[in-house]
C-alpha positions in Angstrom: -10.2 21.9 -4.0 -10.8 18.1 -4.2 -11.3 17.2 -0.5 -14.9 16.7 0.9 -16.7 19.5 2.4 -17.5 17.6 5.9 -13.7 18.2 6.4 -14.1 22.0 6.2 -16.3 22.1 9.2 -15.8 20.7 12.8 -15.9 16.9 14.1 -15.0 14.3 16.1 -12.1 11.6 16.5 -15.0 9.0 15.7 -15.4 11.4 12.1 -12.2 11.3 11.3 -11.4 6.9 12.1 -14.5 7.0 9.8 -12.9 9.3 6.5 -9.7 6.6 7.3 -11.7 3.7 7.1 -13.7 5.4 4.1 -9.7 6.5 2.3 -8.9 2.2 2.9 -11.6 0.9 1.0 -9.9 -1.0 -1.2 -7.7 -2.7 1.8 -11.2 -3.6 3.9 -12.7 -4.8 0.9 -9.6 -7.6 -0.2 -9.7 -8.0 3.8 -13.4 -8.9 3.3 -13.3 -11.3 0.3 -10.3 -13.1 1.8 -12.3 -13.8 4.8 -15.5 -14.3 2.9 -14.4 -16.5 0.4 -12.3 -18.7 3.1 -15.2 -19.4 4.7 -17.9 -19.8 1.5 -16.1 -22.4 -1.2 -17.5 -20.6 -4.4 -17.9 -22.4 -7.8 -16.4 -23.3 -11.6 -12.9 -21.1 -10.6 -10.4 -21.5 -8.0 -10.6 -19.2 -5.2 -7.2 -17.2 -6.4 -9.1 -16.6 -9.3 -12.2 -15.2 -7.1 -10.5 -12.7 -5.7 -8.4 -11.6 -9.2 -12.4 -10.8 -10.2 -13.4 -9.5 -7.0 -10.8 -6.8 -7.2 -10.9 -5.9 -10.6 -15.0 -5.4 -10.3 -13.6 -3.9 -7.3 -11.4 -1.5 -9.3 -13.9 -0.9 -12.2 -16.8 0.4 -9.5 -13.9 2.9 -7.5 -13.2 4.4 -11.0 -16.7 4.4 -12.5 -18.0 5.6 -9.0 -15.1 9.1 -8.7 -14.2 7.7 -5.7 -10.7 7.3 -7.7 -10.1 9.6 -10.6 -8.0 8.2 -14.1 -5.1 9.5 -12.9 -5.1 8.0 -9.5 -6.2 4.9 -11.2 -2.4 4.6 -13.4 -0.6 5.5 -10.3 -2.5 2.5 -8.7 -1.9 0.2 -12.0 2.3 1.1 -11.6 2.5 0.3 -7.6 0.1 -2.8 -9.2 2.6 -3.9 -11.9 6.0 -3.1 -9.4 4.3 -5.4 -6.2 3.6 -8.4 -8.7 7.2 -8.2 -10.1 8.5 -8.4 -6.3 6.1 -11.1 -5.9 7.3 -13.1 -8.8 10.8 -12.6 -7.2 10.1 -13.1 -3.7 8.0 -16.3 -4.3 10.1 -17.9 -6.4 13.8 -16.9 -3.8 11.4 -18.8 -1.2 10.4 -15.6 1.1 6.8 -16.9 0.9 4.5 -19.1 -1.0 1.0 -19.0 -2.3 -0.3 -22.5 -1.4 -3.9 -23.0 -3.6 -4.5 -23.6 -7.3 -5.3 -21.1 -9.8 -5.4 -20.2 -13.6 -4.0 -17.0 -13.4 -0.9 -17.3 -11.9 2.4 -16.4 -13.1 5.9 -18.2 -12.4 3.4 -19.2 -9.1 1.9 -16.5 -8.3 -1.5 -15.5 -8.1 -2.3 -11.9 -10.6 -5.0 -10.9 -7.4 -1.3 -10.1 -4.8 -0.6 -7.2 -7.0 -3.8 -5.1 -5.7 -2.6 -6.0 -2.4 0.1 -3.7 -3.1 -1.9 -1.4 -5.1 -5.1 -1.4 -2.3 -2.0 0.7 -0.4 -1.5 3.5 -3.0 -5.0 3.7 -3.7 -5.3 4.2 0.3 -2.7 7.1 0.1 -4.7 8.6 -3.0 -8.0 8.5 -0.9 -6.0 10.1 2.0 -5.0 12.9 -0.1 -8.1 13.9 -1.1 -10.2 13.5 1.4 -8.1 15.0 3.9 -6.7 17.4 1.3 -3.2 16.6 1.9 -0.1 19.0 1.5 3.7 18.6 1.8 5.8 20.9 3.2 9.3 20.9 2.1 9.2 18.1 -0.2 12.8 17.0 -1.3 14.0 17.7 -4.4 13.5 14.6 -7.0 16.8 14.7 -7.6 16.9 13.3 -4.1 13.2 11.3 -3.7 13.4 9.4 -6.6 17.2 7.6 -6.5 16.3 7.1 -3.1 13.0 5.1 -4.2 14.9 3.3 -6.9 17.0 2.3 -4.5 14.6 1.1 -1.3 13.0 -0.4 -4.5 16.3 -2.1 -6.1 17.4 -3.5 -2.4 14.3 -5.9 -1.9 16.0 -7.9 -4.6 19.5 -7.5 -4.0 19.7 -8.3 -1.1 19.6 -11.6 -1.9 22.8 -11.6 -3.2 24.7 -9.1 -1.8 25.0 -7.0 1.7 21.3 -5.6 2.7 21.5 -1.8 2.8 17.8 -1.4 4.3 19.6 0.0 7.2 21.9 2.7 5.3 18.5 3.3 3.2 16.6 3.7 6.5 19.7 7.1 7.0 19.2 8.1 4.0 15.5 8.4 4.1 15.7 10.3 7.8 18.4 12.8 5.9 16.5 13.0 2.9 13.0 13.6 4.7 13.5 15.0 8.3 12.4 18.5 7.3 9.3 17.1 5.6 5.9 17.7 7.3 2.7 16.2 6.0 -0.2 18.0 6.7 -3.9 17.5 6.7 -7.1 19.0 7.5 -8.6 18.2 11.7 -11.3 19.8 13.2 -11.2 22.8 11.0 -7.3 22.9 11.1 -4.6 21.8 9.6 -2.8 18.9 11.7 1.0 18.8 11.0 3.2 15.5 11.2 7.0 15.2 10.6 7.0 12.3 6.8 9.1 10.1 8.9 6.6 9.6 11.2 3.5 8.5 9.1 5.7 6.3 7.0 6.2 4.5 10.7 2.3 4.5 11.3 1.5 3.2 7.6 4.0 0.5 7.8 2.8 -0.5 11.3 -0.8 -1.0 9.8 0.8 -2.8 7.0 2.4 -5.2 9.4 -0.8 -5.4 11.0 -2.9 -5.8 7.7 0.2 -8.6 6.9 -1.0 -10.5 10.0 -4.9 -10.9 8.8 -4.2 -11.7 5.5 -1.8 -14.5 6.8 -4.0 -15.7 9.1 -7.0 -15.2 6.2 -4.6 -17.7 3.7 -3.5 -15.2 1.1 -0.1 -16.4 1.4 2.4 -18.1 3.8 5.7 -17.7 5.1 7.8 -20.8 5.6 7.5 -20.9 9.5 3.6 -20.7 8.8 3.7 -24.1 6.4 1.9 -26.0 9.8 0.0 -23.5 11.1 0.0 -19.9 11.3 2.5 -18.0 13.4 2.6 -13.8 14.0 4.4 -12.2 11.4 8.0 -11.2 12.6 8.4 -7.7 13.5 11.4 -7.5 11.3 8.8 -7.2 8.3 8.1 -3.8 9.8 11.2 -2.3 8.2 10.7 -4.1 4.9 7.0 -2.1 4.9 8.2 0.8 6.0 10.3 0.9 3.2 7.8 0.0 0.8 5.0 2.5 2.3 8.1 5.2 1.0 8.2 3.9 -2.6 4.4 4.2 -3.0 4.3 7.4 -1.1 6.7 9.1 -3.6 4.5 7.6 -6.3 1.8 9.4 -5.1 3.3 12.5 -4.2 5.5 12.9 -6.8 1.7 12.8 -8.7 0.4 15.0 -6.4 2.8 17.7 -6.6 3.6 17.6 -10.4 -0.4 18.0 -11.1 -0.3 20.8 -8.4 2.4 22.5 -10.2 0.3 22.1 -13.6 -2.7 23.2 -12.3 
């Protein structure tokens, strides 16, 4: 069994915000270069181009360290590869923008945004581990992994033709309302209806969204002259994309369980 051996014995609520802060170490850390190097004006590259080394160093030490293992690590490279492609797409449709100069940028957008989408599938990989994660009645892939394409397919589509976030958001609630994650809690295991976490992860997203605004990774249009809260619409549009990288994850999870 993978998950640490603190978690096998009692302790406290303060024990277990500390094993979530210790799973989103790769959030706090882009959280702490985009403060740092707001506020410090570093030389010879552009600060885009900072953080694209930052989070690769970043990246190299997680693997290198165990703290993610090889196969976490291509799970984290897809959700990497699938975020910059929505990106490339998003920024160029006008949802957003990425104001500063850099030299590795594509069609205008800086390579460093697609750890910001991988930062959340290594958090659900740490999660996992750590708090030695299980799934009980997990849907079919037959079911999971349409429904993924899907959420997936719609955050481009929708641009040109009806948005179906809201038929998704039934699916998903058909699809996933007998699914409990559980996790180890004070020597127990803690159980909580799939539905539910995807809410509380996509809530933090929103909330993460808001700092990194407010921190200059990117702007929306109403934040052009200054920044502005995030709408809470954008919670649905995380929601949904906490559920693609979840099945990534668990699809991972479960297939290597089955294996093993």
């Amino acid at each position: 069994m993978e998950h640490s051996v603190e978690l096998t014995r009692p302790y406290s609520l303060i024990h277990f915000v500390t094993y979530q802060l210790r799973a989103a170490i790769f959030p706090l850390f882009i959280f702490v270069i985009l403060g740092t190097t707001l506020v410090i004006d570093l030389p010879f590259l552009a600060r885009y181009d900072w953080l694209l080394i930052f989070c690769l160093l970043m990246q190299f030490v997680m693997v290198k360290t165990g703290l993610e293992t090889v196969d976490e690590l291509k799970v984290i490279t897809v959700f990497h590869l699938i975020g910059l492609l929505m990106e490339i797409f998003k920024v160029n449709m006008g949802s957003w923008s990425y104001p500063e100069e850099g030299l590795f940028k594509i069609m205008n957008v800086p390579l460093f945004s697609g750890f910001m989408y991988a930062s959340v599938a290594s958090y659900l990989c740490q999660f996992w581990r750590i708090f030695d994660v299980k799934l009980l009645k997990w849907p079919s892939l037959y079911l999971a992994v349409p429904l993924a394409t899907g959420i997936y397919l719609n955050f481009f589509t929708h641009h040109y033709i009806w948005d179906f976030r809201w038929v998704l958001f039934g699916l998903v609630v058909v699809v996933f309302f007998r699914t409990k994650l559980t996790f180890f809690y004070n020597s127990s295991r803690v159980h909580l209806p799939l539905i539910v976490y995807f809410f509380l992860i996509g809530l933090l997203i929103w909330v993460g969204e808001n700092i990194a605004t407010l921190l200059g990774a990117w702007h929306y249009p109403d934040q052009q002259d200054g920044w502005q809260l995030v709408h809470l619409g954008k919670i649905s549009s995380w929601l949904l994309l906490v559920i693609v990288s979840f099945l990534i994850v668990a699809n991972l999870k479960v297939v290597k369980e089955k294996i093993t």
